[in-house]
C-alpha positions, 0 to 999 in steps of 0.5 A, spaced: 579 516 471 580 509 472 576 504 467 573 497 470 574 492 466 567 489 466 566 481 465 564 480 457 559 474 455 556 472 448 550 468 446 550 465 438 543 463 438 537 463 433 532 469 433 526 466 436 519 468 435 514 464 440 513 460 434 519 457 433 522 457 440 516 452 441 518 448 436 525 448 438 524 447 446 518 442 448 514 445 454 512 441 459 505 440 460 503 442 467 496 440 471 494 444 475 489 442 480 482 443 481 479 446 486 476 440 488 483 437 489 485 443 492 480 442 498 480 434 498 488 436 500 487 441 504 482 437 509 487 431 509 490 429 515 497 425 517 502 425 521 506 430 519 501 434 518 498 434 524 505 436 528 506 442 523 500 444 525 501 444 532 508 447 532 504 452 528 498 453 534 503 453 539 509 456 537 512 456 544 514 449 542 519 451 537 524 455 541 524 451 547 527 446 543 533 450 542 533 454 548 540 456 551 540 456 559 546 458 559 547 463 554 541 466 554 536 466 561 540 469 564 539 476 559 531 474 559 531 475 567 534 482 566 531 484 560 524 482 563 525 485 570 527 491 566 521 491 561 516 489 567 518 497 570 516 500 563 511 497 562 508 497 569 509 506 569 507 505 561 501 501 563 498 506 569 500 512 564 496 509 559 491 507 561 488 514 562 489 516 556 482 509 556 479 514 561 480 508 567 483 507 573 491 507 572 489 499 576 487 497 570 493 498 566 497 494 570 491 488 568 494 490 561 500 488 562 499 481 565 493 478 562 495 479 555 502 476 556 500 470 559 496 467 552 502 471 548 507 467 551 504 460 548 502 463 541 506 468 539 511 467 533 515 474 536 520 472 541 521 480 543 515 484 542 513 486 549 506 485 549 501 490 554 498 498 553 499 501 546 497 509 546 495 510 540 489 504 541 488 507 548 486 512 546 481 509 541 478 506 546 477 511 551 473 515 545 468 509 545 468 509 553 468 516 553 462 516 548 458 511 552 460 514 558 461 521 559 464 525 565 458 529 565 451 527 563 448 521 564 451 514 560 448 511 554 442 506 555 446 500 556 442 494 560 449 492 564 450 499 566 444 498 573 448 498 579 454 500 577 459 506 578 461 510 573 468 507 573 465 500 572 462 502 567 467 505 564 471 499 565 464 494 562 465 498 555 473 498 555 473 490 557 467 489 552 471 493 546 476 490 548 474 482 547 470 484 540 476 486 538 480 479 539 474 476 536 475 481 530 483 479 530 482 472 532 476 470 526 482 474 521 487 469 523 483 463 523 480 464 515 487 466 514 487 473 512 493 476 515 496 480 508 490 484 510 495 488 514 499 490 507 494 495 506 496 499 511 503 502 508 508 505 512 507 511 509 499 511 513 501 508 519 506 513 519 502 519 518 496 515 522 499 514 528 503 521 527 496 524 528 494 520 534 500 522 537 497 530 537 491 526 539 495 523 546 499 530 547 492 534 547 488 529 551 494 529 557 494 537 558 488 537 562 493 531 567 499 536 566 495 543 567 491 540 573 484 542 569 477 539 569 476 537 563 471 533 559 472 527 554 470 529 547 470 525 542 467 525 534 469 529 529 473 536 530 473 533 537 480 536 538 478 543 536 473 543 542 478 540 547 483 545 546 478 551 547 475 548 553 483 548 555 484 555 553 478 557 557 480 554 563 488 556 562 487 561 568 486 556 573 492 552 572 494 548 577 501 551 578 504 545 582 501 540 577 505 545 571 512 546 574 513 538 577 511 535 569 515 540 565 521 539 571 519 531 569 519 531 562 525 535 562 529 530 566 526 524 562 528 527 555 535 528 558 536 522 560 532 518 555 538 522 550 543 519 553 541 512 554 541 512 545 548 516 545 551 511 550 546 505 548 553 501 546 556 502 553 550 501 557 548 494 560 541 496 561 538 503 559 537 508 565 529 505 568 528 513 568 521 513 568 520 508 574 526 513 578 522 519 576 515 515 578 519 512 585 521 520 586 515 523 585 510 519 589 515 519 595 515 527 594 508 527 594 507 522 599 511 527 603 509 534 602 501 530 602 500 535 595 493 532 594 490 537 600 496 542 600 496 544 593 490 541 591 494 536 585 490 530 583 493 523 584 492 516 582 488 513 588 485 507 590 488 502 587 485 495 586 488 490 590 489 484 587 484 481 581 477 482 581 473 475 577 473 475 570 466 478 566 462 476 560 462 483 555 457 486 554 451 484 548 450 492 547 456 494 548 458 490 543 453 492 538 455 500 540 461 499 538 462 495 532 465 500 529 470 503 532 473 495 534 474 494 527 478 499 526 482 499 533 484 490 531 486 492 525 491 498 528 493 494 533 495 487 529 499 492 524 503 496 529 505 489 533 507 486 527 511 492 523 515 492 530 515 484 530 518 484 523 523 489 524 526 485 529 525 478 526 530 481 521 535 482 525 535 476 529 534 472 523 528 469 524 520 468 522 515 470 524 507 468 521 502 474 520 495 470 521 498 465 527 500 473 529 492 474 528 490 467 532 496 470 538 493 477 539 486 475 539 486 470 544 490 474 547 485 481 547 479 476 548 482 472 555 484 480 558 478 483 556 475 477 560 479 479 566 478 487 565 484 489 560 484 493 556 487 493 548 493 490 548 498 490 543 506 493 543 509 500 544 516 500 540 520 503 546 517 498 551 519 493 546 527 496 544 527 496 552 526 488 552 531 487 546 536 492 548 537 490 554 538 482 552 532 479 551 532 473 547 526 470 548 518 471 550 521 468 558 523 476 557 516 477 557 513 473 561 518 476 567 515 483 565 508 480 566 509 477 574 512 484 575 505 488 573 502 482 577 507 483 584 505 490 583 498 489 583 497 483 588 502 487 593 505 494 591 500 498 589 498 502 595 504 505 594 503 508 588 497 511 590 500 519 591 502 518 585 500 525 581 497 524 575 500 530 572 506 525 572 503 520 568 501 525 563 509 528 563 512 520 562 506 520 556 508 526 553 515 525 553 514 519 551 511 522 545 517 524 542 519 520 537 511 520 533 512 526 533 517 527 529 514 523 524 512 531 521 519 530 518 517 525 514 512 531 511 520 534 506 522 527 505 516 524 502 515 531 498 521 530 494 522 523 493 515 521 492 510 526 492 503 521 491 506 518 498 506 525 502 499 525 499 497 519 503 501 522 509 499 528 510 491 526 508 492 521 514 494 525 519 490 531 518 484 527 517 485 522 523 486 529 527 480 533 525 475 527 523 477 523 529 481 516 529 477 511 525 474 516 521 481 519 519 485 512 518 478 509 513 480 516 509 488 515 509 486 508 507 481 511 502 486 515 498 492 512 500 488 506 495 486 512 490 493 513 489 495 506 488 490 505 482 492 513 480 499 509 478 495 503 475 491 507 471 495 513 468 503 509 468 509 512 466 509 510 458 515 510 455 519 510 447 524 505 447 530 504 443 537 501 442 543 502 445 549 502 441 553 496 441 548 492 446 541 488 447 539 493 451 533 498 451 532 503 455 527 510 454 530 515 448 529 520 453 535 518 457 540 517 452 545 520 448 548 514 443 542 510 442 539 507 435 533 508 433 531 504 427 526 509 421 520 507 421 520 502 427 517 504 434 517 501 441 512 502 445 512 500 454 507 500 458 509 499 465 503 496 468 497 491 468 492 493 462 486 492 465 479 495 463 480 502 467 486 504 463 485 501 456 484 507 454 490 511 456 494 506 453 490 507 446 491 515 447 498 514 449 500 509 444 497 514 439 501 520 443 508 515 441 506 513 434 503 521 432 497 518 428 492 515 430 491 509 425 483 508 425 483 516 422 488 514 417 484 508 415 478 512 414 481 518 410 484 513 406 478 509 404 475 515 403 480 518 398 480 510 394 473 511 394 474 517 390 479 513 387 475 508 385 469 512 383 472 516 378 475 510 374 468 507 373 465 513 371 461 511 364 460 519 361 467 521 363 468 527 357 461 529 358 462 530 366 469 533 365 466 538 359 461 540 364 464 540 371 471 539 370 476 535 371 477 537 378 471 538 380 470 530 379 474 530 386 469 534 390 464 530 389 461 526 395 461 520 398 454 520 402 453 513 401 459 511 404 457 509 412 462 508 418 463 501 418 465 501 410 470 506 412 474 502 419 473 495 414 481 494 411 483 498 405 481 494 399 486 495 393 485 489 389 481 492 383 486 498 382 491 498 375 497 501 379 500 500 385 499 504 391 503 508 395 500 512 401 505 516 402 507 518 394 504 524 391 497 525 390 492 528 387 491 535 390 485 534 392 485 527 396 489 529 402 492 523 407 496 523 413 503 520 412 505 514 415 512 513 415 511 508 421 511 501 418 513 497 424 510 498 432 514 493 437 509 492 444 513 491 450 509 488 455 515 485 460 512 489 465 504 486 464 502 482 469 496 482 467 490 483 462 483 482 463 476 482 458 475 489 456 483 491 456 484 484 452 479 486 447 481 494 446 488 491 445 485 487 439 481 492 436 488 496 437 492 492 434 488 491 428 487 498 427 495 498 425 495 492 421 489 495 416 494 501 415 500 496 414 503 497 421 507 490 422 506 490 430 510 485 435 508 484 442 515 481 445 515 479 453 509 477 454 508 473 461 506 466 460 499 466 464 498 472 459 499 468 453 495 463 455 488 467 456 490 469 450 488 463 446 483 461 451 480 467 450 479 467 441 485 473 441 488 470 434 484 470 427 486 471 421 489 477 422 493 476 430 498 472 428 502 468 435 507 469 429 507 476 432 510 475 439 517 473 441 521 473 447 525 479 448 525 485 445 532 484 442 529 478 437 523 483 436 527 488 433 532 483 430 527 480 426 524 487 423 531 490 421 532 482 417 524 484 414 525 491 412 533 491 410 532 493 404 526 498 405 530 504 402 532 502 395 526 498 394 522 505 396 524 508 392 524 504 385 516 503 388 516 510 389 518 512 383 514 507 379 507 509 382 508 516 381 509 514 373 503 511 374 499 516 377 503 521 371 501 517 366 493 517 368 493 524 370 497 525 363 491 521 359 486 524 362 487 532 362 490 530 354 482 527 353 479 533 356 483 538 351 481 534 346 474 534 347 473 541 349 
């Protein structure tokens, strides 16, 4: 085997302490500004200032400085034209899964765009219908709107048809979802998305996607079935399907499978030859062209009884103002879906931002999309923010900036002011197949379930608790319990940490766990102990146990069994009638005696041994009726490297922890702290008579050095100790047992 020659390095420095590295180095002193300053700055204006703020507001400016019309206009014009006919099938397909019209979808592929284009920090995202949240909406439509029954008692509702009822409550959720979006941006919230982990996300949209597959059988099968929503809403869809599964529209049936299998095929080969391909195969919009011809054709609405897309609305209708009601309706629910919306449109955006190396600002992010909803929702749009294969179609194909985009959008607009008549003999069966086959890479997120169980099994946790919460439970209840436990999990780990006993590799300054190592050095009578979190008021007791757990003892018992067996001690040195109490009870006995006025807090008050006429040693031998546990531990090194943090209740735990050692004779040394930490400590009376600054050192290394120049003579000077207090206690235990025989 061939051995690397590694780089070697040597430090000759003295062993600091905090102390003597503060004495040795002078520390800068640093004012920090008050909030005061901190607003009075903040709220200052100049004219740098003013321009970064709005490069800031209109990113737009930015990239259009450096625009490359020749090298890059050419592939926005292909990439844009290509999404466009994406996202033009996207958007009729989805919006079924919003229980409107498939005209509306079109609007969600343009409105949105046009105030994206000016705000967006993304220059590849393709902004339009997204299913998960189109299916979160349409559960409010179909809440406040059911197929069957008569809709909620909203005002706004008198005169309008079921349709435009449907399209009021989607609008006007759609518009309370901006100003959620838009008021987050604007109080700088935007870290709010971190909490939603790749593993929720995952797991969330997951269970959307299940909810997708579901709710577009009825199209698939040609079935009558009503919209459900609410908690196991999924349970009763699937019962009402299999009720009516004889009546399948066998038309319907064979023209989606035929569809998704022809579409998968090709959507496999566009990935296997991706490198080779200038622009993907638009088999979507082929299939869709092809289908409406047929249908057209063979006229299946009549002959087959097969339902199609219909009127389609013929330019644009005027903007609307939300609805009051609706809005209070659905507070709930906009919540949530603002939330979804922005986490998925940034995850996408970052992934793309990294490759291109650029970036991208999380709270302008906010500002865009929530401008964005709201000016849709005012022209009867939908929520909008991206889909991931809409947005590898813009990139992939060329797409350099959001002018991609902005093509795409006059597309959906061609379509809706001229083209969209000829999409009305489309079957709605074939927007369900495009939706479903679409679905594939959601759904095989499940695999997910095997990788996350072996690497990380509290993630797997939040994964599968998400999915099936959002699938029986419904998506908003679902994703507030994923969010939930996937919390839970992030305090589990806090609270109970992986602790660990450190000790010296051989020949190094290195420390590493004495679990994982064969040639490591581990001093007698040393212990090094890490705690690889923040301590903090919720986990300061599991460091007590744990610390206990690694000393094996526990200080405060040994200090009270002690004090016990001095008080005895003590007692029996004072005695005044000692002959007449050994004639009586014998000298043994005299050790039995109780100690009922001694009290707990006497018992935890430090050893005192300043009235004794021999030294004592605890771990010498005693009389045999005084029994105290052996401590062979003399010093106790605190790692605190990984600390960030200590608050009140665990600052003082700590300290009454510490001096429980100290009263034992432990010497404890804490090494690493942080700075910030350091600093509470002495704004927060942490050091007295016993707690010594004197205590700290910088690193580990110069901990355990420090402890090894102490105790280098610890074993021969044991011994002479050891050997001159059981003289001691021979001489005394001798005088006294002579005294007794002679009395007796």
């Amino acid at each position: 085997m061939m051995v690397t020659l590694r780089n070697r390095y040597e430090v000759v420095r003295p062993v600091y302490s905090e102390d003597s590295f503060a004495a040795d180095h002078e520390k800068v002193c640093r004012r920090r500004k008050t909030i005061l300053q901190h607003i009075k700055e903040y709220l200052t204006c100049d004219s740098k200032r003013a321009t970064n703020a709005v490069l800031s507001l209109l990113p737009i400016i930015g990239w259009m400085r450096i625009y490359r019309v020749r090298e890059w206009l050419l592939g926005d014009v292909v990439s844009g034209i290509s999404t466009g006919m994406v996202a033009i099938m996207q958007g009729l397909a989805f919006s079924l899964l919003a229980s409107l019209p498939p005209s509306y979808g079109l609007y969600t592929a343009f409105f949105p765009m046009l105030t994206y284009f000016f705000l967006g920090t993304s220059r590849h995202i393709s902004v339009g219908s997204f299913p998960v949240l189109s299916l979160m909406v349409g559960a409010v439509v179909t809440r406040l709107v059911p197929e069957q029954g008569a809709p909620a008692n909203i005002t706004g509702f008198e005169g309008l048809t079921q349709d435009q009822q449907r399209v009021l409550v989607a609008s006007s959720v759609t518009f309370l979802m901006g100003v959620f979006q838009l008021a987050m941006g604007i109080m700088q919230v935007g870290f709010v998305v971190m909490y939603l982990s790749d593993t929720l996300v995952s797991g969330f949209t997951t269970a959307a996607a299940v909810h997708i597959l579901v709710s577009q059988l009825k199209f698939v099968l040609g079935l009558s079935v009503p919209g459900i929503n609410g908690p196991l809403s999924i349970i009763y869809t699937l019962e009402k399907i299999f009720v009516q599964i004889t009546s399948t529209n066998i038309c319907d049936l064979v023209m989606s499978i035929l569809i998704m299998i022809v579409v998968f095929i090709v959507k496999e080969l566009n990935n296997i030859y991706k490198a080779k391909l200038p622009v993907p195969i638009p088999i979507e919009v082929i299939m869709t062209i092809i289908a409406c011809g047929v249908s057209y054709g063979f006229n299946f609405e009549e002959r087959f009884d097969v339902g199609i897309v219909g009127k389609m609305v013929s330019g644009y209708e005027t903007p609307i103002a939300p609805n009051m009601q609706v809005i209070q309706n659905s507070a709930v629910e906009a919540f949530p879906i603002a939330i979804v919306g922005f986490a998925v449109a940034f995850s996408v955006a970052k992934v793309y931002s990294i490759k291109h190396d650029y970036t991208i600002d999380g709270n302008q992010e906010l500002i865009a999309f929530g401008v964005s909803n709201i000016f849709g929702a005012s022209f009867r749009s939908f929520a909008a923010s991206t889909a991931l294969s809409r947005t590898a179609v813009q990139e992939s194909s060329g797409g350099k900036t959001q002018i991609a985009g902005l093509i795409s959008a006059m597309m959906a607009m061609i379509v809706t002011v001229a083209l969209g008549f000829l999409l009305e003999p489309l079957p709605k069966s074939v927007l369900g197949a495009l939706v479903i086959v679409n679905l594939k890479g959601m759904l095989m997120q499940f695999s997910e379930i095997l990788y996350l169980w072996r690497k990380d099994k509290p993630d797997c946790v939040v994964w599968v608790v998400t999915c099936l919460g959002a699938i029986l439970l419904g998506l908003d209840i679902g994703l507030a319990v994923g969010l939930g436990v996937e919390l839970l999990t992030v305090v589990f780990r806090t609270q109970f940490p992986r602790c660990s006993v450190l000790a010296n590799i051989q020949g190094t300054n290195l420390y590493r766990d004495h679990k994982d190592y064969l040639h490591i050095f581990e001093p007698k009578g040393v212990k090094i102990f890490r705690i690889p979190s923040p301590i903090f008021f919720a986990n300061i007791e599991f460091f007590k146990d744990k610390l206990v757990e690694a000393v094996g003892f526990n200080p405060l018992r040994v200090l009270r069994k002690r004090n016990k067996a001095l008080r005895k001690i003590k007692k029996l040195l004072k005695k005044t009638t000692f002959r007449a109490s050994v004639k009586q009870k014998g000298f043994r006995d005299l050790f039995s005696q109780t100690t009922d006025d001694m009290n707990m807090e006497e018992l935890d008050l430090p050893t005192d041994l300043k009235d004794l006429p021999f030294r004592m040693d605890w771990n010498a031998e005693l009389p045999p009726n005084i029994s105290v546990p052996r401590v062979d531990l003399h010093s106790l090194i605190l790692d605190f490297s990984a600390v960030s943090f200590l608050d009140i209740s665990a600052l003082k735990g700590l300290k009454m922890t510490l001096k429980e050692f100290i009263h034992i004779d432990v010497d404890v040394y804490i090494v690493s702290c942080d700075a910030y930490i350091l600093e509470k400590l002495h704004s927060c009376m942490f050091f007295d008579d016993e707690i010594l600054t004197s205590m700290f050192f910088p690193t580990l290394h110069d901990a355990m050095l420090h402890v090894l120049d102490k105790h280098k003579d610890k074993k021969s000077n044991g011994r002479v100790v050891s050997k001159t207090i059981y003289i001691s206690f021979f001489l005394y235990w001798a005088s006294a047992w002579m005294l007794c025989i002679k009395n007796i």
